[in-house]
ROPAGU-278105 format. One line per 2 residues: number of its first residue (from 1); their letters; for each residue x, y, z of N, C-alpha, C. Coordinates in Angstrom, 1 decimal, always signed. Layout:
<recs>
NUM> A> X Y Z X Y Z X Y Z; ...
</recs>
This chain:
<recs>
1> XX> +92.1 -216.6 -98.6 +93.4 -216.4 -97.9 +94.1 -217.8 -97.9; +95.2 -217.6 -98.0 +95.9 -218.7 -98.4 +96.2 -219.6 -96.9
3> XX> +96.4 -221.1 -96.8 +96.8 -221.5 -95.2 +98.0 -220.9 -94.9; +99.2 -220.3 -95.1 +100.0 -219.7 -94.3 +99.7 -218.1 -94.2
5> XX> +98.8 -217.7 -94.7 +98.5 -216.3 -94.6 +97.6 -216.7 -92.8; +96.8 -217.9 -93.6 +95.6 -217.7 -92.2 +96.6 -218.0 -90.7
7> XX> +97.8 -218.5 -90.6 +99.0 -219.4 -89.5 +99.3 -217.6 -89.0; +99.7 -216.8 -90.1 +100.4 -215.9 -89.7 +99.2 -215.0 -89.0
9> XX> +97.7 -215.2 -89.7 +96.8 -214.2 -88.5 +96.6 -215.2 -87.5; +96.9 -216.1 -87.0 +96.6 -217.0 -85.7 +97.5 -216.5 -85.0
11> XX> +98.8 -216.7 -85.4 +99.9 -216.1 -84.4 +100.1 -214.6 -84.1; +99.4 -213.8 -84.9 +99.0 -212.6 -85.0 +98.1 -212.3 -82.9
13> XX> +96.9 -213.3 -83.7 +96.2 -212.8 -82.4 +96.4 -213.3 -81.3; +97.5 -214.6 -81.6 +97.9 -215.1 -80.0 +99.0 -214.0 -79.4
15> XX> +99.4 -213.7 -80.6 +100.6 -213.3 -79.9 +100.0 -211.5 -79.0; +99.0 -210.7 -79.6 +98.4 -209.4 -79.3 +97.5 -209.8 -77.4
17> XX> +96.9 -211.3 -77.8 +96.1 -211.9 -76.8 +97.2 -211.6 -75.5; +98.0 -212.6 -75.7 +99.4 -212.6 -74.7 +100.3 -211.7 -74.2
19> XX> +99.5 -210.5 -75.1 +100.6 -209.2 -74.5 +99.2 -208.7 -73.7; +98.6 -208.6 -74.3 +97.1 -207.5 -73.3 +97.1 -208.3 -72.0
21> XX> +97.1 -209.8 -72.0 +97.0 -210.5 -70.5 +98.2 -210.1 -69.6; +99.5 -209.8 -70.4 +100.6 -209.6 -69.2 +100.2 -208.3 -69.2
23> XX> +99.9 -207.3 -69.8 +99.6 -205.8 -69.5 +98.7 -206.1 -68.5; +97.5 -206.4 -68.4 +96.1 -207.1 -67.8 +97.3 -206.8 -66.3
25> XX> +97.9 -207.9 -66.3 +98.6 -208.4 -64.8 +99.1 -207.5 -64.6; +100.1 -207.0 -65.4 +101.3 -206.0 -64.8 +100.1 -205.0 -63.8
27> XX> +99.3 -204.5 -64.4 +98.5 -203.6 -63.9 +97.7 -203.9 -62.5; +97.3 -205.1 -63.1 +96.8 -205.6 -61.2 +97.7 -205.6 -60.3
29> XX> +98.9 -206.2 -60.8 +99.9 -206.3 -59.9 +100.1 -205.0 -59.2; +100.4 -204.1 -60.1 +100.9 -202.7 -59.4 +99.8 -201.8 -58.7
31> XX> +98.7 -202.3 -59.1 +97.3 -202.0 -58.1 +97.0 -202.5 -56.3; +97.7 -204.0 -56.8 +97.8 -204.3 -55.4 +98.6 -204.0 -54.4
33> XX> +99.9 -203.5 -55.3 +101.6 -203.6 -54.3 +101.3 -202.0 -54.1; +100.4 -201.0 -54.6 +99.9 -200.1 -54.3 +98.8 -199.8 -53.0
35> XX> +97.7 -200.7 -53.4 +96.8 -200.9 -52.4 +97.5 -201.8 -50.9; +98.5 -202.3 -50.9 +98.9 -203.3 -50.0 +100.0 -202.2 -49.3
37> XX> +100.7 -201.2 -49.6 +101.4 -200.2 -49.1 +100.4 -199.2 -48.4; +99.8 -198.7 -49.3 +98.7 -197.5 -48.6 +98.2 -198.2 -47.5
39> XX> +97.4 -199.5 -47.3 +97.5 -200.1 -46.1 +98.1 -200.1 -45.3; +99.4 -200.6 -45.5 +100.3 -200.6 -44.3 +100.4 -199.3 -43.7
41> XX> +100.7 -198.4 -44.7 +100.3 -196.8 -44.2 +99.7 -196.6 -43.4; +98.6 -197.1 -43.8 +97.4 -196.6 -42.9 +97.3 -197.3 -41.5
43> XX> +97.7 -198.6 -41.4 +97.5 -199.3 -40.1 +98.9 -198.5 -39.4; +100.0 -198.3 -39.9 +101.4 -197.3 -38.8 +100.4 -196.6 -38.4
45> XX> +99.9 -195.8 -39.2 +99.3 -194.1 -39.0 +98.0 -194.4 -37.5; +97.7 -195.4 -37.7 +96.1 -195.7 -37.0 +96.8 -196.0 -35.6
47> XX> +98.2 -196.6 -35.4 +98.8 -197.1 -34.4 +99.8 -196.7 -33.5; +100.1 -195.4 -34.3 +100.9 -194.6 -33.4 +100.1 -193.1 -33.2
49> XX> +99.2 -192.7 -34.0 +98.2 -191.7 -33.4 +97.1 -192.6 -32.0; +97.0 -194.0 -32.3 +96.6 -194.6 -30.8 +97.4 -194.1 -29.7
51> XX> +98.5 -194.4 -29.9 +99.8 -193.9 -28.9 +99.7 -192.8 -28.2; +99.4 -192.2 -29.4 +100.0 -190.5 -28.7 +98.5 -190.0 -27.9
53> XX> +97.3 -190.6 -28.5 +95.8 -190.3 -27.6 +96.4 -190.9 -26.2; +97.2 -192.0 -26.1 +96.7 -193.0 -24.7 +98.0 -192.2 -23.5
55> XX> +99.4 -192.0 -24.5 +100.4 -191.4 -23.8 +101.0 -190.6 -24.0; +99.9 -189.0 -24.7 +101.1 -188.2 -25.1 +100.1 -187.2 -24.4
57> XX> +100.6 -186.0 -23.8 +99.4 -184.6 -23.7 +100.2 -183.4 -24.1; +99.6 -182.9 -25.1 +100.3 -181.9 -25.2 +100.5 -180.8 -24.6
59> XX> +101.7 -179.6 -24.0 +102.1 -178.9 -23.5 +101.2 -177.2 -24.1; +100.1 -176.8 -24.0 +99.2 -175.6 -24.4 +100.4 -174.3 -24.3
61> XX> +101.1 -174.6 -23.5 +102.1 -173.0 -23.3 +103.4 -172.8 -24.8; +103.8 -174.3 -24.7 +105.0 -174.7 -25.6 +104.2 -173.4 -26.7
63> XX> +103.5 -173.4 -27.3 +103.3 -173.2 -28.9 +103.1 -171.7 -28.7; +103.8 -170.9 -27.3 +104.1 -169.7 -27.8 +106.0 -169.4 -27.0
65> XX> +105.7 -170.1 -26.3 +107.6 -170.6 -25.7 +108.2 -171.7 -26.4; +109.5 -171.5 -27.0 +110.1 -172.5 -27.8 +111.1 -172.9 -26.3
67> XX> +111.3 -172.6 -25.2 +112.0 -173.2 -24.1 +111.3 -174.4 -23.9; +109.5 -174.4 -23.8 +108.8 -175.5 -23.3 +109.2 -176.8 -23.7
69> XX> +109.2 -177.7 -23.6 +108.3 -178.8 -23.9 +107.6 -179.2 -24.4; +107.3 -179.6 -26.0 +105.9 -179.4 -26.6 +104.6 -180.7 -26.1
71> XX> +105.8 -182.0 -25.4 +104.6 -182.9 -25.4 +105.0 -183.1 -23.5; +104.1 -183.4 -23.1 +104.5 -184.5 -22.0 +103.9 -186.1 -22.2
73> XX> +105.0 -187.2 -21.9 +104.7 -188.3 -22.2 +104.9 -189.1 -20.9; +103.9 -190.6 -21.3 +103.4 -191.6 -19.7 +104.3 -192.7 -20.2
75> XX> +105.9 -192.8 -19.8 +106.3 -194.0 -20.3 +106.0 -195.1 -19.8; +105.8 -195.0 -18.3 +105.3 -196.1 -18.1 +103.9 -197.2 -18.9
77> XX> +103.1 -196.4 -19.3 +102.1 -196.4 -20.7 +103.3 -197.2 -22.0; +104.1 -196.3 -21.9 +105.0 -197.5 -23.4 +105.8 -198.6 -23.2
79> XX> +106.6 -198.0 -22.2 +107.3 -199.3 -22.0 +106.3 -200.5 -21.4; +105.2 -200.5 -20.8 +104.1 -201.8 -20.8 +104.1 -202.3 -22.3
81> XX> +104.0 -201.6 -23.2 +104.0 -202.1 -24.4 +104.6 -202.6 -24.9; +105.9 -201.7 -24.7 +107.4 -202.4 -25.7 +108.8 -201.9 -24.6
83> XX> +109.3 -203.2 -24.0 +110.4 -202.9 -23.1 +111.7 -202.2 -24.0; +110.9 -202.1 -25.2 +112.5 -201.1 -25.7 +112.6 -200.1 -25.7
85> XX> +111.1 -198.9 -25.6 +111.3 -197.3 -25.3 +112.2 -197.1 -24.9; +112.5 -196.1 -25.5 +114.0 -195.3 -24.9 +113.6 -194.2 -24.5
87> XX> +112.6 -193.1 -25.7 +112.4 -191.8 -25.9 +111.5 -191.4 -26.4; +111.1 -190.3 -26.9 +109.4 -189.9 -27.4 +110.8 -188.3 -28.2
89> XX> +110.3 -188.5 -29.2 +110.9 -187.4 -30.7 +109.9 -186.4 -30.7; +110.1 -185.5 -30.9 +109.1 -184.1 -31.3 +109.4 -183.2 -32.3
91> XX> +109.2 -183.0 -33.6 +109.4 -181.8 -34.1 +108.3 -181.1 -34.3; +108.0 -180.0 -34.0 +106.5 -179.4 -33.9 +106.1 -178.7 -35.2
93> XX> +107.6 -177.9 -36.0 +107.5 -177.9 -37.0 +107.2 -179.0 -38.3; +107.5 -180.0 -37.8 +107.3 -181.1 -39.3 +106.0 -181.7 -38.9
95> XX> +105.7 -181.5 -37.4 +104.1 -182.4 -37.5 +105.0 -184.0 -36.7; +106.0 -184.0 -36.5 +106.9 -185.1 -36.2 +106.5 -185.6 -34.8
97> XX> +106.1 -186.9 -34.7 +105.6 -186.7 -32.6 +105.7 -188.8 -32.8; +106.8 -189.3 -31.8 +107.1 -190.6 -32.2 +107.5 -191.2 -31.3
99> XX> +107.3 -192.4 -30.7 +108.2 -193.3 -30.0 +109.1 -193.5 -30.3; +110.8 -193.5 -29.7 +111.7 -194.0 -29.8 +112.3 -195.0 -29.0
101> XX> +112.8 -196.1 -29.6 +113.1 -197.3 -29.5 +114.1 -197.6 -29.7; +114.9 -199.1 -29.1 +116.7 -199.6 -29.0 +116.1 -200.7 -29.5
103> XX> +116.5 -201.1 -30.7 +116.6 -203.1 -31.1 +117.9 -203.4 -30.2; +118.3 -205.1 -30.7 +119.5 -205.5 -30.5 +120.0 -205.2 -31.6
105> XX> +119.5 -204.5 -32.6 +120.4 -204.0 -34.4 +119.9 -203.0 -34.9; +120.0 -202.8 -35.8 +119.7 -202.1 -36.8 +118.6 -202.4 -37.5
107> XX> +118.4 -203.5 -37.4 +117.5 -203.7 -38.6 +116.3 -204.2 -38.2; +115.9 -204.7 -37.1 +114.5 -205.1 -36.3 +113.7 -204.2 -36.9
109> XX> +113.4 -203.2 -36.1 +112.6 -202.1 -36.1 +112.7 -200.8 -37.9; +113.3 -201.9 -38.6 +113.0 -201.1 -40.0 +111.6 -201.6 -40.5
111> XX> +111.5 -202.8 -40.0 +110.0 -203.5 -40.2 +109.3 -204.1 -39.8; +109.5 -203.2 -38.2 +108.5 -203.5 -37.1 +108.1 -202.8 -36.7
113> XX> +106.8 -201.9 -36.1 +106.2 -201.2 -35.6 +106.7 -200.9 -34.0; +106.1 -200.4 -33.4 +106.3 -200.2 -32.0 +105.5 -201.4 -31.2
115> XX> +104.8 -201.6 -31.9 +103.8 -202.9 -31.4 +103.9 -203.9 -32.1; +105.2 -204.1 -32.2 +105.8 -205.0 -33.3 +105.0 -205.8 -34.2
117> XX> +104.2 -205.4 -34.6 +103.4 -205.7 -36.0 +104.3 -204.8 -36.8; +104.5 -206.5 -37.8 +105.7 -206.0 -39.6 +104.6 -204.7 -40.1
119> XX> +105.6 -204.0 -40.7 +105.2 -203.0 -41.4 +106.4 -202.3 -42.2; +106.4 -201.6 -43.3 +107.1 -201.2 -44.1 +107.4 -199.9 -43.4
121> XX> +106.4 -199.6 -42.8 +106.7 -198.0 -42.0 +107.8 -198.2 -40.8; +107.8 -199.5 -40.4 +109.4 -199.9 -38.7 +108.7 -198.6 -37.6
123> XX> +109.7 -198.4 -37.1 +109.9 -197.5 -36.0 +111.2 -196.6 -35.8; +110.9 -195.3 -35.2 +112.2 -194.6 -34.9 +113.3 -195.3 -33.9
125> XX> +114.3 -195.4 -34.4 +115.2 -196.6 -33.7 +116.5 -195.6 -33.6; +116.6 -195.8 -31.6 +118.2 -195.3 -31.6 +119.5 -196.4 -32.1
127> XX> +120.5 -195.9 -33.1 +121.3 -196.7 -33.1 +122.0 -197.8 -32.0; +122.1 -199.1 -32.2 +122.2 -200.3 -31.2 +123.3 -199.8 -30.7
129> XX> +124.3 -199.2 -30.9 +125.4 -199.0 -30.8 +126.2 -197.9 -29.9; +124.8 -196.8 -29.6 +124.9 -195.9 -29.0 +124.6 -195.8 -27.4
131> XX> +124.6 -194.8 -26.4 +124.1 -195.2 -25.0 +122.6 -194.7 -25.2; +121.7 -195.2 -24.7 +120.2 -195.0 -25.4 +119.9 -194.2 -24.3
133> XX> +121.0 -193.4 -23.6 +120.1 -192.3 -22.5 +120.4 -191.2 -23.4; +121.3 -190.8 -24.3 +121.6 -189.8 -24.7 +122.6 -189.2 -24.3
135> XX> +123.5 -189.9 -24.0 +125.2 -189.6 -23.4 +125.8 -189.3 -24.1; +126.4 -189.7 -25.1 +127.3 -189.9 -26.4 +127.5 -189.2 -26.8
137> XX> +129.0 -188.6 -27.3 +128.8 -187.3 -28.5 +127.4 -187.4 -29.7; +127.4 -188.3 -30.5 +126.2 -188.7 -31.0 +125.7 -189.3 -30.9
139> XX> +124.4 -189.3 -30.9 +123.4 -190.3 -30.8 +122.5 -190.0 -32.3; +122.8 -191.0 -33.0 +121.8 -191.4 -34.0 +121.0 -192.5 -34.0
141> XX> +119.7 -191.9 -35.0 +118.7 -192.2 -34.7 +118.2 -192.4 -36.0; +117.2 -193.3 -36.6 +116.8 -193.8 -37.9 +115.1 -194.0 -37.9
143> XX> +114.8 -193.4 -39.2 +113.9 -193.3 -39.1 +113.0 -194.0 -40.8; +112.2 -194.3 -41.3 +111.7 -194.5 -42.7 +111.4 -193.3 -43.1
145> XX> +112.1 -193.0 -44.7 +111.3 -191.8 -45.4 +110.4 -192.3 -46.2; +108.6 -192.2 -45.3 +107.8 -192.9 -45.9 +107.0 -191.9 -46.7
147> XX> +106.7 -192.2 -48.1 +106.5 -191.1 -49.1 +104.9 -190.5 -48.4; +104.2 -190.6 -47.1 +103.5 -189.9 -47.0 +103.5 -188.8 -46.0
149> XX> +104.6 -189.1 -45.8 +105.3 -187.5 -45.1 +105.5 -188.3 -43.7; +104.7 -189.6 -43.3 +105.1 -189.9 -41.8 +106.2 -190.6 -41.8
151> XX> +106.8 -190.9 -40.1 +107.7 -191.5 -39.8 +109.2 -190.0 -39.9; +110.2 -190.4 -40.3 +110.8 -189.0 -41.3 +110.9 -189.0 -42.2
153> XX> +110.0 -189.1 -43.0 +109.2 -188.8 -44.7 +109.4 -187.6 -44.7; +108.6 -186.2 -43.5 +108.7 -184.9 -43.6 +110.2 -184.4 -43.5
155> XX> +111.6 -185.2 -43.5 +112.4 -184.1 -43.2 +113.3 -183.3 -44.2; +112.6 -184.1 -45.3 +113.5 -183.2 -46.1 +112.3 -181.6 -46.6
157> XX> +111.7 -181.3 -45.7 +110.9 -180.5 -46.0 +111.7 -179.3 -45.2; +112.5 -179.9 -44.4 +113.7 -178.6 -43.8 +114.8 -177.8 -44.8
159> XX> +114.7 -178.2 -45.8 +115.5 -177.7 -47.3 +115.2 -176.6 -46.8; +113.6 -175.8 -46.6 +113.6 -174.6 -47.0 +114.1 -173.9 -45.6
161> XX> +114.8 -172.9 -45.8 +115.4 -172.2 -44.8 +114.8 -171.5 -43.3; +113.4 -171.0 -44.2 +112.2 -170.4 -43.1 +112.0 -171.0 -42.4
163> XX> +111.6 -172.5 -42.5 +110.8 -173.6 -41.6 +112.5 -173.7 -40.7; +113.2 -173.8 -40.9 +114.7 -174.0 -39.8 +114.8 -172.9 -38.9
165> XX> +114.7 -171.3 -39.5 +115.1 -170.5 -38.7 +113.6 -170.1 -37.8; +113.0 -170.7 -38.0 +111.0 -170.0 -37.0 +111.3 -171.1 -36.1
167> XX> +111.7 -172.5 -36.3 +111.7 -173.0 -35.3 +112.6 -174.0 -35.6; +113.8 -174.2 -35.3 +115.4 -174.7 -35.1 +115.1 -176.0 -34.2
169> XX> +114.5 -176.5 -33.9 +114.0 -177.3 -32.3 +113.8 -178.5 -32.6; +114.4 -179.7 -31.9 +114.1 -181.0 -32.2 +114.3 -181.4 -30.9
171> XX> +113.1 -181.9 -30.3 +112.8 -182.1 -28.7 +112.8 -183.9 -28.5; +113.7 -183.9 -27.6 +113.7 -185.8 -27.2 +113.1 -185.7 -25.4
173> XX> +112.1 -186.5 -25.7 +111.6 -186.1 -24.1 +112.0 -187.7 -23.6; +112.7 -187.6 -22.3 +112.8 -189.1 -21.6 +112.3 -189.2 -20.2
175> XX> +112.6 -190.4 -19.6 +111.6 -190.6 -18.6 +111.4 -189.9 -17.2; +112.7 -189.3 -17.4 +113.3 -188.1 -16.0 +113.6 -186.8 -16.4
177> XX> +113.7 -186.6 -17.9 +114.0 -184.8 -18.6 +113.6 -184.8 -19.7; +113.8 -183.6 -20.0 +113.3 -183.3 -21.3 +114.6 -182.9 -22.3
179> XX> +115.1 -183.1 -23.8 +116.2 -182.4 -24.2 +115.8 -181.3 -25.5; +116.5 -180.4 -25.4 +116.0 -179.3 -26.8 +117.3 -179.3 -27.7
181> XX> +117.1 -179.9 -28.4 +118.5 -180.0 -29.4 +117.8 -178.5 -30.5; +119.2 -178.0 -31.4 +119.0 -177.0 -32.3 +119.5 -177.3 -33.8
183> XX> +118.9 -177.3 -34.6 +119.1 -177.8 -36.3 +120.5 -177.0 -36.2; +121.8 -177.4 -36.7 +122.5 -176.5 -37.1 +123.5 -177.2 -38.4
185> XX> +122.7 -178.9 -38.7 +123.3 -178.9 -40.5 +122.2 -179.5 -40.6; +122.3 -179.8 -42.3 +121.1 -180.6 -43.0 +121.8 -180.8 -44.1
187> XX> +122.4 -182.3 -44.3 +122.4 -182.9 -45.6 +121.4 -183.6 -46.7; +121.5 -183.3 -47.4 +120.6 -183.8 -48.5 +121.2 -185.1 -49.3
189> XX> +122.7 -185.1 -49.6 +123.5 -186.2 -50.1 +124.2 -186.6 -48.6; +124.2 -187.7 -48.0 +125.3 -188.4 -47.2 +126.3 -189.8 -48.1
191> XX> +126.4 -189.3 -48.8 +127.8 -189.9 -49.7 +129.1 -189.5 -49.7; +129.7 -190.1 -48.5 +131.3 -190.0 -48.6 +131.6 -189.0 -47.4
193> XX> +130.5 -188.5 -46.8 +130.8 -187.3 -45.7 +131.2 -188.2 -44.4; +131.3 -189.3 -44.6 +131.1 -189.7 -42.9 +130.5 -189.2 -41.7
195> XX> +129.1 -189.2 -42.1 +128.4 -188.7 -41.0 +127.6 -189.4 -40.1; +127.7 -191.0 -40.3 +127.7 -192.0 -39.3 +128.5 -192.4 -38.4
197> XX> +129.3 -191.4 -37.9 +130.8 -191.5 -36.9 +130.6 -191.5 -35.4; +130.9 -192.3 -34.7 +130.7 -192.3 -33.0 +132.1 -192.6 -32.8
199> XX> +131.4 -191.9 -31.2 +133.1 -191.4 -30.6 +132.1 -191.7 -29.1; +133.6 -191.9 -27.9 +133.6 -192.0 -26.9 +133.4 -190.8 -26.1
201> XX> +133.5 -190.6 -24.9 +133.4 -189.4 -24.2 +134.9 -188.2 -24.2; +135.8 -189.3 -24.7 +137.2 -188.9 -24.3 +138.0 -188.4 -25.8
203> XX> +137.1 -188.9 -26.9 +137.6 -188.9 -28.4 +137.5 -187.3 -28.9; +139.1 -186.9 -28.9 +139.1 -185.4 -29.8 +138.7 -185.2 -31.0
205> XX> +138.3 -186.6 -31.5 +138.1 -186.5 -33.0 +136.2 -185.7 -33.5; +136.1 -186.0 -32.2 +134.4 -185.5 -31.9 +134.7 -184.3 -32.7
207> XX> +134.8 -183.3 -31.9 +135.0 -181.5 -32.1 +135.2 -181.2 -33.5; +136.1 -181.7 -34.2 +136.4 -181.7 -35.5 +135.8 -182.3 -36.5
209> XX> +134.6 -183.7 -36.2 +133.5 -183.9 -36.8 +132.6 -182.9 -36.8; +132.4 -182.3 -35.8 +131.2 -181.5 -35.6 +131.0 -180.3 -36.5
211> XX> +132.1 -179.6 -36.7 +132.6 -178.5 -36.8 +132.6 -178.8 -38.4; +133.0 -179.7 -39.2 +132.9 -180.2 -40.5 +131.4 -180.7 -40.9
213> XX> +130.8 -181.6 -39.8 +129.4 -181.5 -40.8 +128.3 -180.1 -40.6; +128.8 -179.1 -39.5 +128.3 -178.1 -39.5 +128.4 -177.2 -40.9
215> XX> +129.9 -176.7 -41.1 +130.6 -175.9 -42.2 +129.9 -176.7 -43.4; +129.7 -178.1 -43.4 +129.2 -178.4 -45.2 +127.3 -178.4 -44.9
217> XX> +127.1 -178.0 -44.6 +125.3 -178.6 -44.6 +124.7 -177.8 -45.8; +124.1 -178.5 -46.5 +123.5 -177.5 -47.3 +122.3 -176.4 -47.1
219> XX> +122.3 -176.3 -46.0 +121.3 -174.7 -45.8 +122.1 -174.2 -44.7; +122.7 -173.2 -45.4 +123.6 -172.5 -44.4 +123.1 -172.0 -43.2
221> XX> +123.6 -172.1 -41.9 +123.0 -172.2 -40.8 +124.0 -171.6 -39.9; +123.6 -171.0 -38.3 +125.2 -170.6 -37.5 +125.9 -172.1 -36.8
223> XX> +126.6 -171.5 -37.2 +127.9 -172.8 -36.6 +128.1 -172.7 -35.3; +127.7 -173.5 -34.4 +127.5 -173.4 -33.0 +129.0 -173.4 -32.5
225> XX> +129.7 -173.2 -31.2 +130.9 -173.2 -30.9 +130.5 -175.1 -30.0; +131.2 -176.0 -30.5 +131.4 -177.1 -29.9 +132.3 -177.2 -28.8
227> XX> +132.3 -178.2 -28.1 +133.5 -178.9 -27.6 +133.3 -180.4 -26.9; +134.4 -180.5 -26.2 +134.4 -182.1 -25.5 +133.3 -182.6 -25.3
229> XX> +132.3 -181.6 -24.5 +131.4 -181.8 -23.6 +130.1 -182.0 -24.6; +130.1 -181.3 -25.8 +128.8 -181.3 -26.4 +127.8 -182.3 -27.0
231> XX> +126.7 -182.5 -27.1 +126.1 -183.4 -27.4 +125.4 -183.3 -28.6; +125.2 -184.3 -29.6 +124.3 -184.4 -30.7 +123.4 -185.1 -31.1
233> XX> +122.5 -184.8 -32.2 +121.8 -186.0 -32.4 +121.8 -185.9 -33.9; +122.0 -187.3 -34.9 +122.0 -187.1 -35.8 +120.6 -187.4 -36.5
235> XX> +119.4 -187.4 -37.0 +118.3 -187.8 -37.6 +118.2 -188.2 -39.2; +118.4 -189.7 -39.5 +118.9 -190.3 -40.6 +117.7 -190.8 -40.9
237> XX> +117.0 -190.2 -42.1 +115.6 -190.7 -42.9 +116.1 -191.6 -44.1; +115.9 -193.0 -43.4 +116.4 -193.9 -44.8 +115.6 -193.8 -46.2
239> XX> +116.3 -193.6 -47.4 +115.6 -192.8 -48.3 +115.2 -194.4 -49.3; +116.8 -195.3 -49.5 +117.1 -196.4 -50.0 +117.5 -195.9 -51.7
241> XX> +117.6 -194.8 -51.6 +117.8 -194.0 -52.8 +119.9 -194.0 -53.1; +120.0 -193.6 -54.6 +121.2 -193.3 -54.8 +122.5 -192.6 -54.0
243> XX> +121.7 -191.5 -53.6 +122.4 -190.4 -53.0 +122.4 -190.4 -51.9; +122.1 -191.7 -51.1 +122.0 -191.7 -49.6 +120.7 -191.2 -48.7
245> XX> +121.1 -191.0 -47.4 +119.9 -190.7 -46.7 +119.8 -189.2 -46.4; +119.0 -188.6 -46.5 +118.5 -187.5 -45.8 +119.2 -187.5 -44.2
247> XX> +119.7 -186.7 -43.8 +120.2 -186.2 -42.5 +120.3 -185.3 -41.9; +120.0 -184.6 -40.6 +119.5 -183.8 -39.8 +119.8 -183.6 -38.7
249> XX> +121.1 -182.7 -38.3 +121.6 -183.2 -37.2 +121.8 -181.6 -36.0; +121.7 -182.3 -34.7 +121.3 -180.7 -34.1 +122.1 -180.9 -32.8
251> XX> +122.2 -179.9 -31.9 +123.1 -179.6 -30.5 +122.4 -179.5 -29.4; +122.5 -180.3 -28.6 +122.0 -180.2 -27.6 +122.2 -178.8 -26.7
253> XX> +121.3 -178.1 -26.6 +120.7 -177.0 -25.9 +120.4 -176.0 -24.8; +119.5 -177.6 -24.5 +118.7 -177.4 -23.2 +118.2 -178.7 -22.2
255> XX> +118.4 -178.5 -21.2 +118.1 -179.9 -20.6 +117.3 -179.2 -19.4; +115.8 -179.8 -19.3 +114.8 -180.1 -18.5 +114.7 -181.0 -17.5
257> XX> +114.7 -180.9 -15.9 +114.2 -182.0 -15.4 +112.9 -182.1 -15.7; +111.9 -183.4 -15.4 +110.8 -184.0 -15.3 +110.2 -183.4 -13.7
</recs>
């Protein structure tokens, strides 16, 4: 073999060496940012099922009356923990059962826990912006769509029509009532609909929001009769995706005292 034949098999095998080592990496890499997610998973999951053993009991009647109540909760139990509780979330259909929390933003509790240990899973957080008793024409509310269905991971599993019409119900329990809101839209694309809109108590513009993100939702549903007085809740699963977030938005119902 001639010496530039033997140059070209040297650079040959450096160069085959130096690709198998960054394959090598790439692959550990994505092993760990894999293994280091499913963790975090797993420590949310371990730390809000603590929650619900220490301050949630569930309601045995609810699961044949949809009027009930499905949980009763010990705020005084949460708020010792985190002076930001506002609320406790329930969907009974999605498996959905959560502390809800006020930052001073938006963005705290995207990657904070309830027990404010960082986590990629955050917390369900009422918009900073809104009255965190539940006054407001809207009150939204944000949540992670974490690919293992927790947090609001499950809500785009309301696509299918059966699971909305068996049970329509998205329960906010607070420290003195209980509230029964009713699914009556569901977007799948929130691009360009303006469906992050707040209004005051006195804003006409409400009624005609309502009535528009009702008429477009993609799972046709009945269009409730709104007005001044009505109350919503919007349920925004950040997706971080193209098409926006997943959204979920329902009428208040029913109101419970404690």
């Amino acid at each position: 073999m001639t010496e530039r034949g033997e140059r070209e098999r040297k650079r040959n095998r450096i160069f085959t060496a130096v690709v198998v080592i960054i394959a090598v990496a790439a692959i550990a890499a994505a092993a760990f940012r894999a293994f280091s997610t499913y963790r975090m998973y797993r420590e949310s999951h371990s730390e809000y099922d603590s929650l619900i053993s220490h301050a949630v009991s569930e309601n045995e009647e609810a699961r044949y009356d949809q009027s009930l109540p499905p949980v009763s909760v010990d705020f005084d139990y949460l708020t010792e923990k985190n002076q930001d509780t506002r609320a406790w979330i329930c969907m009974n259909q999605l498996g959905i059962s959560y502390p809800v929390v006020r930052g001073v933003d938006n963005y705290l509790y995207r990657n904070e826990t309830f027990l404010k240990n960082e986590n990629n899973a955050g917390c369900i957080f009422i918009d900073y912006r809104v009255d965190s008793g539940f006054n407001d024409p809207n009150t939204v509310i944000y949540g992670e769509s974490i690919k293992n269905g927790s947090m609001f991971g499950s809500l785009n599993k309301l696509t299918s029509e059966n699971i909305v019409r068996s049970d329509p119900y998205v329960w906010i329990m607070l420290p003195d009532k209980s509230l029964r809101y009713r699914i009556f839209s569901i977007h799948e694309d929130t691009r360009g609909i303006g469906v992050y809109s707040f209004f005051n108590g006195k804003d006409s513009g409400f009624v005609e929001y309502a009535k528009k993100m009702a008429s477009e939702s993609d799972i046709p549903l009945d269009i409730p009769d709104f007005n001044k007085d009505s109350r919503i809740i919007t349920l925004s699963a950040e997706t971080n995706e193209e098409n926006g977030n997943y959204v979920v938005q329902a009428l208040l119902d029913k109101t419970l005292q404690n």
